[in-house]
N, C-alpha and C positions, 0 to 999 in steps of 0.2 A: 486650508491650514498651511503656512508656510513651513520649511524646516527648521526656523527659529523658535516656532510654537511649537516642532515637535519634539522639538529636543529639550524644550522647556518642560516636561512632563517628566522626562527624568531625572530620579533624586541626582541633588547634589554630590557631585565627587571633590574631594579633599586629597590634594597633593600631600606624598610623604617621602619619608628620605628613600632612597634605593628603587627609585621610581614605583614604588609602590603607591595605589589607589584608596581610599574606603569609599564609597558610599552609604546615602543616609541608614540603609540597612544594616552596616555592617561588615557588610563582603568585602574582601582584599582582593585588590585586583593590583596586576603584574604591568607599567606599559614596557614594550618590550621591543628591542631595538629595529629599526627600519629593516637591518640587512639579513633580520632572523632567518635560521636557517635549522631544519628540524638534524637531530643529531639520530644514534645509531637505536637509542629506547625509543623515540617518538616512531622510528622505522616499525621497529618490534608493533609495538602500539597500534598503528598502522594497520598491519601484516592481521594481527589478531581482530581487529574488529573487522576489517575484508573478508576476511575469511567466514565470521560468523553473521555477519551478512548475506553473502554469498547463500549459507545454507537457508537463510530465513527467505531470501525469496524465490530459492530451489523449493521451499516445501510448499509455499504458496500456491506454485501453481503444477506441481508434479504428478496432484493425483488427476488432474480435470479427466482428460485421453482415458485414465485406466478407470472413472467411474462408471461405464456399461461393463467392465466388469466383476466389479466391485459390489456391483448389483446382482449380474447375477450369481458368481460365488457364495454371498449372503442371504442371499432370496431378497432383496429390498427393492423397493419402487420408488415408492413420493421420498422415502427418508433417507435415498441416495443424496441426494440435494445440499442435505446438510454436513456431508464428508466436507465439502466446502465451505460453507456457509460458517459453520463451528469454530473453526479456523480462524478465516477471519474475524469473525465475531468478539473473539478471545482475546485476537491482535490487536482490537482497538479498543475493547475495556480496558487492555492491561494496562494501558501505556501510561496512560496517567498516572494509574498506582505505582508503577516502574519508576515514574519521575520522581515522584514523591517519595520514594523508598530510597533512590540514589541521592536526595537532597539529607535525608535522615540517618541514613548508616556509610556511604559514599559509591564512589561508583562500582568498584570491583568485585564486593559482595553480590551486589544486583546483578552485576553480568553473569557471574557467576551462578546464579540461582535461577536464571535465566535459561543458560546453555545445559543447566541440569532438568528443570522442568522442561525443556525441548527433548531431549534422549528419552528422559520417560514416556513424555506423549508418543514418541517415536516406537518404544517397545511394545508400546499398550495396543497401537494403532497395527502395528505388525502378525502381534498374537492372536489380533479380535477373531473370534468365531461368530461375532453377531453384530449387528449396525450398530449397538446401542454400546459396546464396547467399544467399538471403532468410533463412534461419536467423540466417548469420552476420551480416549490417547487423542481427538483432534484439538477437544480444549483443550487438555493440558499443553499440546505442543504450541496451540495460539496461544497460549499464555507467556511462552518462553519466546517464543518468534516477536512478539511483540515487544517484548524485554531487552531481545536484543538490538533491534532494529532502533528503539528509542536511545539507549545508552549508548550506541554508536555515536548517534548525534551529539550526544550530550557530552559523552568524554571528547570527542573531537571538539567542542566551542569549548571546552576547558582549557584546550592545549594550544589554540593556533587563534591568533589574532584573526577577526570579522578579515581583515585586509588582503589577509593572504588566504582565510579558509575556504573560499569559489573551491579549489583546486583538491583539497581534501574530499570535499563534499562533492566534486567529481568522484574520488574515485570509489567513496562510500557508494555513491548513486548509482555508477557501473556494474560492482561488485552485485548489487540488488539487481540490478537490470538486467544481467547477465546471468542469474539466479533463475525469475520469473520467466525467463525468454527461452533458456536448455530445459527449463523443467519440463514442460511436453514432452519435449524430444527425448529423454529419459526416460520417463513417466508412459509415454508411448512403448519404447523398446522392451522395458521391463513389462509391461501387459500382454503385450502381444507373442514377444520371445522367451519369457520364464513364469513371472508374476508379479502382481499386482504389489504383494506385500516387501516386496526388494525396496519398493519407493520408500517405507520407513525403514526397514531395515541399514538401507545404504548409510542412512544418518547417522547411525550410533556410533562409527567409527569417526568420521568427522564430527560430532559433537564431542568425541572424547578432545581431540589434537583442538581442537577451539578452548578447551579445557584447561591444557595444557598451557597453552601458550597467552590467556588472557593471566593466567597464575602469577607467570612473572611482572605481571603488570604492579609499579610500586608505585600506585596514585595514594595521594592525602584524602584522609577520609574522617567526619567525626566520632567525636568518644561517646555514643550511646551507650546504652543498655540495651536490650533485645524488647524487652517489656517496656519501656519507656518509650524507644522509639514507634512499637507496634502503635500505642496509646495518641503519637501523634497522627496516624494514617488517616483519613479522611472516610473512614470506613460507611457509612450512611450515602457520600457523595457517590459512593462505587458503586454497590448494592441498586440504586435508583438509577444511575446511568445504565448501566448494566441490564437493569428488566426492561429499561425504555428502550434499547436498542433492538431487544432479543424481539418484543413488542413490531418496532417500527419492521424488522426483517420477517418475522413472520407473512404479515402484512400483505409486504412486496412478496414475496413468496407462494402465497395461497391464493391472491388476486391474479381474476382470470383463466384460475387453473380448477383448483378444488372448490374452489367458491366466488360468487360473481363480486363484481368492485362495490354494487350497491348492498351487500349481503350486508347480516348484524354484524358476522365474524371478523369479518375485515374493519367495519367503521367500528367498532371496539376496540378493536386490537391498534386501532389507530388514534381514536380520539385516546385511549388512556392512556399510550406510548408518548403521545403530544403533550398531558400533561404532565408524566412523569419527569419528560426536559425539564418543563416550568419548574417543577421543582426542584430537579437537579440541580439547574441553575440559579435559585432561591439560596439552597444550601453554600452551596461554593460561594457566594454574594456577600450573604447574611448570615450563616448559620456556621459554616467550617472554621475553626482557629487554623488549620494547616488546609486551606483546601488545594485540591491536584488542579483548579482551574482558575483562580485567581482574579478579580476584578481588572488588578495593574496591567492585565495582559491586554486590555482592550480601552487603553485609553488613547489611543492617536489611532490617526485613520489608516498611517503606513502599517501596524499592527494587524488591524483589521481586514485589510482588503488582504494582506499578506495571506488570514489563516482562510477567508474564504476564498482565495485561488487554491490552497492548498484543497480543500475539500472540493473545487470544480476537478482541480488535476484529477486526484484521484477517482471521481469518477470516469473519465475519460482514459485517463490510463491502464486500469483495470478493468473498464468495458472494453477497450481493443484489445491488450493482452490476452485474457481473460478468454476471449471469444474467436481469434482467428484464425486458431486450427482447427476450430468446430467446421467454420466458412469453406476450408478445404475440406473436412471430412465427409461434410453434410450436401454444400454443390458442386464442389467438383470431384466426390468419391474416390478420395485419395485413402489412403489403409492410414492406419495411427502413425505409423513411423513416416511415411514420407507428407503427411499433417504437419508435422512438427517439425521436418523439415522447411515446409514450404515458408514457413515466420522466420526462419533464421534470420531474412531479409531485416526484420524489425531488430531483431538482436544484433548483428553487426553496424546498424546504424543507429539503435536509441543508445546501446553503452557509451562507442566513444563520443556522440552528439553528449551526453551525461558532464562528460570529463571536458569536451571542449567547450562549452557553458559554464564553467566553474572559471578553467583559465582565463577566458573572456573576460571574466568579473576580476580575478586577479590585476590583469593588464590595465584595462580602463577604470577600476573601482567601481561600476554601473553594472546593479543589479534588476532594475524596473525594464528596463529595453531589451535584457535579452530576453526575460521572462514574456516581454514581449513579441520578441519575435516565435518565441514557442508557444505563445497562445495563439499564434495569426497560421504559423505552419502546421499545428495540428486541427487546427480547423479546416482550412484546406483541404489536407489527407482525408478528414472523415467525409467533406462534402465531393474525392475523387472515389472514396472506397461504396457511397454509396450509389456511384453507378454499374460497381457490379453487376452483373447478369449472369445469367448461366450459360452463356456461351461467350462470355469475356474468356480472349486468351491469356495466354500465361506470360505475358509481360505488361498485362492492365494490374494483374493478380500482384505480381510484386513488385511494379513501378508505382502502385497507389501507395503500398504500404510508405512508402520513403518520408515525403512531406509528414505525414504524422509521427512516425518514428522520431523524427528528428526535431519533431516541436515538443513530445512527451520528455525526452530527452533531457533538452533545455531547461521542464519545466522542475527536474528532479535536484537539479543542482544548486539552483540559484536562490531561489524563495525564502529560507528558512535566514540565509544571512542579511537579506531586507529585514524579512520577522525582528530579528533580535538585534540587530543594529537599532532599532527605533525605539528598544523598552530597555530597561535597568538592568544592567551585567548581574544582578543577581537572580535574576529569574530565567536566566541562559536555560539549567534542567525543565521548567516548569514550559518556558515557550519551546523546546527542542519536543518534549514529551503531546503539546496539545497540536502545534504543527503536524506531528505522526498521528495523531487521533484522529484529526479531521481529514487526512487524507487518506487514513483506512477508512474510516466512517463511506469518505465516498468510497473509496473503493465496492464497500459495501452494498452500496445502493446501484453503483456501475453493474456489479455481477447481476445485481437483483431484478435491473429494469430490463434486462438481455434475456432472465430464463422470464420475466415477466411477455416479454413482445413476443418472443419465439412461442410461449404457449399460450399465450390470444391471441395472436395474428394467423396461428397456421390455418385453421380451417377456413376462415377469411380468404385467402390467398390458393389454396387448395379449390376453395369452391370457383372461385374466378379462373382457374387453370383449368378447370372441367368446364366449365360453360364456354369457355373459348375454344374449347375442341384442339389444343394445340398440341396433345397427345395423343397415342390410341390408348385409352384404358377408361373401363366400365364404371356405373355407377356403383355395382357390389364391391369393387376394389375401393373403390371414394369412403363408402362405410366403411370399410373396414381399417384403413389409414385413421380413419375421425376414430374410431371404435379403441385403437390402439393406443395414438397418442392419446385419449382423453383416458384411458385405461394407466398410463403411464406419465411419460410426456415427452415433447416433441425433440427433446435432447437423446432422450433414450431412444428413439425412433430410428433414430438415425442408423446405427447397426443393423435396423432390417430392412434398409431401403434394397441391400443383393437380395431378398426374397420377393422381390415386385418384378412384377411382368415391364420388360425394355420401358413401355408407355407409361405406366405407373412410377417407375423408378424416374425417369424424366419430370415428371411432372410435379414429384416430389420435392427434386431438387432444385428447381426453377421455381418453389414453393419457398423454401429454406431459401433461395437467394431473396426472392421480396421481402422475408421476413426480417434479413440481416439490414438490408435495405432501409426498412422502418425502423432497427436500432440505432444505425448510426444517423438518422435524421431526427430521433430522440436525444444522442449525443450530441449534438451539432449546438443547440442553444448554451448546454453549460459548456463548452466550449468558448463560447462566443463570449460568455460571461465571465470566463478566465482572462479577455483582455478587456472586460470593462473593469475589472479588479485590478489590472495590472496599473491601467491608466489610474487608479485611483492614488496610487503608492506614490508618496514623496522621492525624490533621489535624495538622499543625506549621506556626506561624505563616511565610509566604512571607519569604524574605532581600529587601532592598534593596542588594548588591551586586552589582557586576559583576567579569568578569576581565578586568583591565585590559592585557595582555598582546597580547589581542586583539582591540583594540577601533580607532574610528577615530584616524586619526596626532590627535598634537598634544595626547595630557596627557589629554584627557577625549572618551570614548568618544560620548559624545554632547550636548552642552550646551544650552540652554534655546532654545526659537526666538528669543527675544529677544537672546540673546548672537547667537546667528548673523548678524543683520543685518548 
């Protein structure tokens, strides 16, 4: 398909005076001069969705380090797992609904409703006396985390021209990446030096000043009703995505661990998760008058391959995040805090790799090549990181991390302005919102195939470390390792590796290292398959408009700093 036919797919636009747009839907859109320059509200603007960003991907991954214990505090075992899980889970139902709620009442309501169901999940999650409270403060905060992380994107495609946006979506992508990467290191410190329950608590002060400062935000919004607009939400569509997912995570979750891959449990929990999509998919097609996932979002291939690299990323991205101050904790017996220290390597080079992959696309207008180049360098990375060993020194440890770092990086910035440059400025919310879905979805499966490998792999690798004799420690130690993690799991294990005898403790970790080994060579394919995606994507020259419908009050979404004075 050339870029003449893909641009042929979207509706017609109609010149108007005041360089104003419509297309066939309706939507007014803004073109807006070459030399645009954002003024001192778009700063404000800015400032406030960084920042609530910021917190959304601090909570992400804040509590991982403090889940032994969060366990033991609560008394929980298997249903530690889903402190996280829950989370995310929530993160990626919501976002559609998010989309469709900021196309319906506008965007600053949403964000707003957003950073409030986050505090609360934050309160709930802080006061729990028992897992099943703490579950529930983690939905509600995925649900706000989720809200916000989409409306970020979506008010930023409101405000800044595809042309110039690389460089926004830099700093959006920083701000999250920077979020994700200190939460350990946090999340570690508060476990180790006070408690556990500081990681929610610390939110509610910054959920208020996000509060604050999204308030002044004076975006165009329409004239609903409350009741009217609820009436338009796609409610069935969410309902069915939503059990399909909890479905497919289960799944991944139990498989392997509580129960074997060939069990009923699992091929249930999977074939009717499978067809629940079918029908999710159905409904949004055929059945939704407002659906949150749209047919038009998937008629050209640049579209397409766009939203499944998004979904490769996010497994890959949240399988390395995710998991590698476990690598320190677990082989080379580092304490939570200097865990979390030892990633900062990734954090100081995925952020500004984030921000320089946006400018990039600025400069050249070329989106498909850098995405490219961060599909080939985090491949790399995962194929340096899984030579790991347990006696890899400490400059294998954080000179692998780089190449990958710096191809996840790349992949957070750029994607989403291919995505919506190829579809109709009116569906900017609807492709900002399914763009985040599918890259927490992966993300989802990222976390899932990591506790998946770690608790089918361990006794495998265990048993191959005993038979090789390359420790001194007995077969009653062997059971009792198998006894434990199978008691548990091989995550929570890790805290009582200082209770094994020198030989045991070795053996263990040189256990955990093959293990990690087999994740990132499970990663390694959808990796591979984020640049046969990338290749698939047309280059089409970036639009210079906006949609004006929902941008700041007053005629022009953003004016030159100079008019601002």
């Amino acid at each position: 398909m050339s870029a003449n036919e893909v641009l042929s797919t979207v509706p017609t636009i109609t010149q108007m005076e005041n360089n104003d747009v419509v297309d066939e839907k309706g939507a007014s859109s803004e073109a807006l001069p070459e030399d645009w320059k954002p003024d001192r509200r778009f700063i404000l603007v800015i400032s406030a969705l960084s920042f609530a960003t910021l917190l959304a991907g601090l909570e992400t991954t804040v509590v991982g380090l403090s889940l032994p214990a969060i366990a033991r505090d609560l008394k929980a075992t298997e249903t530690v797992a889903w402190v996280g899980s829950a989370f995310l889970l929530l993160t990626t139902c919501a976002q559609p609904l998010m989309g469709s709620l900021a196309d319906i009442f506008g965007r600053r309501p949403i964000i707003q409703l957003s950073i409030v169901l986050f505090a609360v999940g934050s309160l709930v999650g802080g006061v729990a006396r028992n897992m099943g409270t703490l579950i529930v403060g983690r939905i509600i905060q995925g649900a706000g985390g989720g809200g916000i992380t989409v409306l970020t994107e979506i008010v930023l495609s409101d405000l800044v021209p595809l042309s110039q946006r690389g460089a926004y979506y830099g700093l959006i992508a920083m701000a999250f990446s920077i979020g994700t990467t200190i939460g350990p290191v946090i999340g570690g410190a508060f476990a180790q030096y006070v408690t556990w329950r500081l990681n929610f608590y610390i939110m509610l002060p910054f959920s208020a000043i996000s509060l604050v400062l999204v308030s002044f935000l004076d975006l165009k919004a329409p004239k609903r009703s409350i009741a009217g607009g609820l009436l338009e939400v796609d409610w069935l569509g969410l309902i069915t995505l939503s059990g399909s997912l909890t479905g497919i995570l289960l799944a991944l979750s139990w498989g392997g661990s509580m129960y074997t891959w060939n069990s009923a449990n699992i091929i249930c929990a999977l074939v009717f998760s499978t067809l629940g999509l079918a029908f999710y998919l159905f409904v949004e097609f055929r059945i939704a008058k407002r659906p949150g996932l749209p047919k038009i979002l998937f008629t050209n291939r640049t579209a397409v391959a766009g939203f499944f690299f998004s979904f490769l990323h996010g497994v890959v991205a949240f399988g390395l995040i995710y998991y590698l101050p476990i690598v320190f904790q677990s082989v080379k017996g580092h304490s939570l805090m200097r865990s979390a220290v030892d990633v900062l390597v990734t954090a100081f080079v995925l952020s500004p790799s984030a921000v320089a992959g946006g400018l990039l696309m600025v400069k050249t207008g070329d989106y498909k090549y850098i995405m490219l180049l961060g599909a080939v360098l985090q491949t790399v990375g995962l194929g340096l990181m899984s030579m790991w060993t347990y006696t890899s020194n400490d400059g294998e440890y954080y000179g692998y991390q780089i190449p990958g770092a710096i191809g996840v990086g790349l992949g957070f910035s750029v994607v989403l302005a291919g995505i919506q440059n190829s579809l109709p400025q009116h569906t900017v919310a609807l492709s900002a919102a399914t763009q985040q879905f599918l890259r927490n979805f992966g993300g989802m499966f990222g976390v899932a195939i990591g506790t998946t490998v770690l608790q089918s792999r361990f006794s495998h690798h265990l048993d191959e470390v005993f038979a090789a004799r390359l420790f001194e420690f007995g077969d009653t130690e062997r059971v009792h390792i198998l006894a434990e993690v199978q008691a548990t799991s091989a995550l929570s294990f890790v805290e009582l590796i200082g209770t094994l005898s020198p030989g045991g403790a070795e053996a263990v970790r040189t256990t955990f290292a093959r293990c990690f080994e087999d994740n990132w060579y499970v990663l390694l394919p959808f990796s591979g398959l984020c640049i046969v995606a990338t290749l698939a994507m047309e280059k089409i020259s970036l639009r210079t408009t906006i949609d004006s419908d929902y941008g700041l009050k007053d005629n022009r979404s953003s004016p030159s700093l100079e008019e601002g004075k």
